[in-house]
C-alpha positions, 0 to 999 in steps of 0.5 A: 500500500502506497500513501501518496500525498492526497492521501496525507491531505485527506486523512488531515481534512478528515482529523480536522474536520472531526475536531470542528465537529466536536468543537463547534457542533452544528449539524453541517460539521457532522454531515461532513463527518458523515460523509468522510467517514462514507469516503474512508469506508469505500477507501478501506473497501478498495484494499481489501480482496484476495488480488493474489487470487487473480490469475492472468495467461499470456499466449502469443501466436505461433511463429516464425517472426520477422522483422518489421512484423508484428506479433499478436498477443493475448492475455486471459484474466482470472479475477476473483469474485470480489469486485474491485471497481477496477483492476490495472493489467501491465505487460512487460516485453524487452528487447534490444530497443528497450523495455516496452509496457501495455496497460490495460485497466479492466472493471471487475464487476460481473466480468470474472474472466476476460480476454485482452487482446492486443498487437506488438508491431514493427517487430525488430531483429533479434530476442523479444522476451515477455517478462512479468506482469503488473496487477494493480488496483486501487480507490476512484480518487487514486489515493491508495494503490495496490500492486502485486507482480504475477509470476507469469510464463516468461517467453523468449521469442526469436525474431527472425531477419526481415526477408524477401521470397526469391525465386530459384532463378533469383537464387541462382542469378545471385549464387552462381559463380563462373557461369556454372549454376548450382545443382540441387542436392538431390541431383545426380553427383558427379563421379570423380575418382576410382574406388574399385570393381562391382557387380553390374546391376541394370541401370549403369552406364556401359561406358562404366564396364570393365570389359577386361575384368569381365572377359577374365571372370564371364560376368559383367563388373563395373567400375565403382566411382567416389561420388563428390558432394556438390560445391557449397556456396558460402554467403559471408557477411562482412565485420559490421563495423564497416556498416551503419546500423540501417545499412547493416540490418539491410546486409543481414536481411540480404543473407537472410533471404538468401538462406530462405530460398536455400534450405526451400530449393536444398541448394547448398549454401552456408552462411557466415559472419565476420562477427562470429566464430566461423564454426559456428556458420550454419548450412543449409543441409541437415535437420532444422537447416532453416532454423538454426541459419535464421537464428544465427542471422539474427543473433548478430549485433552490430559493432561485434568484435570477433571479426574472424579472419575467412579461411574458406574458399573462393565460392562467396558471395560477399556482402560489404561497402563499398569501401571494401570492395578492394579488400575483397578483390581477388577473394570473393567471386561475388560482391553485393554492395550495400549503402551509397552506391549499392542496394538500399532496400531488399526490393531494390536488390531483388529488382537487381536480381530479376534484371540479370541473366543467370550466368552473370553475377550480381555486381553493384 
């Protein structure tokens, strides 16, 4: 209970106006009396009531988020059955803008259980966590107030980096490199070296025959060759100190759609930051492909300092400034350019992309 100043002021009118009654009488002096004693009766009436008894559950809408989205929340609010002229519901979320609050003031009387519905907009990258909730009530004059934390579920969502749905063409116009376009994972792999003789079995190659083994023992036997896995193509995001903080988020965004189109075409590809660990760099094959790259996309802040020097090959799409170009050279078969002088918006890029033959690569 918090005795604010108005508090103060109408215990001391009351004490004085007691004091006047019974000093001076006069039936004006005691309808006064009487009606302070009414006001300090509904006042004391506000405190009472089990406010521990109320019980409020949050439930969110099911994902995966985006940035620049919005989230959709709803709160079921169990009170008990003493009525409370009203009863204030504050939730709580953080993020890395900052803490935010809804309040929502509800009455009490002949409403038990009701519904808060309320939308959490502009959504931005990174963890969105929903910490407790504020129940407070009090009197109409807001002299005293109640308030009571609720031990509520915390929640700790992912929001996942603003994307844009490309096409498989779109894909391979931004990933090929020399001309060659990737292959899908479940194609046919290319043989490379000579491990041994087999069995013929119907459906291989003739070209595949060995004729001198199978003159030798009157059956068919074919070579057996080490099949390769297909290249995979790596998408590295440049130290992002180099970047400002809108151009920076435009960059993530760029992997991120990328990394989209990959694990739904099973291309292979792997993402990569100059920020983070390089073994931490998820690919696009394997289980929960699609989650772990997304939450790694929007795990990274802006101003890291790991800035891990790139020990991969030459298959990378590179995405920097345009002061980095030259650091590049030589080094990255694709370079995608972000701020002045490049991609300023996701729309703008994938324009970018639809203009472009697929043997060319993406230059800006």
């Amino acid at each position: 209970m918090v005795i604010r100043h108005r508090g103060v002021v109408l215990i001391g009118g009351t004490l004085v106006s007691l004091g006047f009654a019974a000093v001076f009488g006069g039936s004006l002096a005691w309808h006064l009396c009487g009606f302070l004693a009414v006001l300090c009766v509904l006042l004391g009436y506000s405190q009472l009531g089990p406010l521990s008894g109320v019980r409020v559950t949050r439930t969110v809408a099911p994902g995966p988020y985006y940035a620049d989205g919005r989230l959709d929340v709803s709160l079921t609010v169990v009170a008990t059955r003493w009525p409370w002229l009203h009863l204030v519901v504050t939730d709580r979320l953080q993020s890395a803008q900052g803490e935010a609050e809804f309040r929502f003031v509800l009455t009490t009387i002949g409403n038990r259980v009701q519904s808060i519905n309320y939308r959490v907009p502009d959504l931005s990258r990174g963890s969105l966590e929903f910490t407790d909730i504020t129940l407070s009530t009090g009197d109409i004059f807001g002299v005293f107030e109640r308030t009571l934390h609720v031990n509520a579920e915390v929640l700790c969502l992912q929001i996942w980096p603003k994307i844009v749905p490309l096409r498989r063409d779109e894909v391979k116009s931004s990933l090929c490199w020399e001309g060659r376009p990737l292959r899908l994972r479940h194609s046919q792999r290319e043989i490379t070296q000579l491990q041994g003789i087999r069995e013929y079995v119907p459906g291989d190659r003739l070209s595949h025959v060995h004729w001198r083994t199978s003159a030798h023992t009157g059956d068919f036997k074919v070579k057996h060759f080490e099949p390769e896995d297909p290249e995979e193509f790596i998408v590295v995001l440049d130290a992002s100190r180099y970047f400002s903080a809108l151009d920076w988020e435009l960059a993530v965004s760029i992997a991120a759609s990328l990394a989209h189109a990959a694990c739904r075409s099973q291309l292979p590809l792997r993402v990569a930051a100059l920020d983070a660990p390089l073994g931490r760099a998820p690919s696009s094959a394997g289980g929960g492909a699609l989650f772990k790259m997304m939450d790694f996309l929007s795990g990274l802040p802006h101003g890291g300092e790991h800035d891990e020097a790139l020990r991969w090959g030459h298959n990378m799409l590179v995405i920097s400034t345009r002061e980095r170009r030259d650091a590049w050279q030589g080094v990255a078969m694709t370079f995608v350019t972000v701020g002045a002088g490049g991609v300023t918006s996701l729309s703008d890029w994938r324009t970018a992309l639809g203009s472009m033959h697929s043997s060319e690569r993406v230059r800006r």
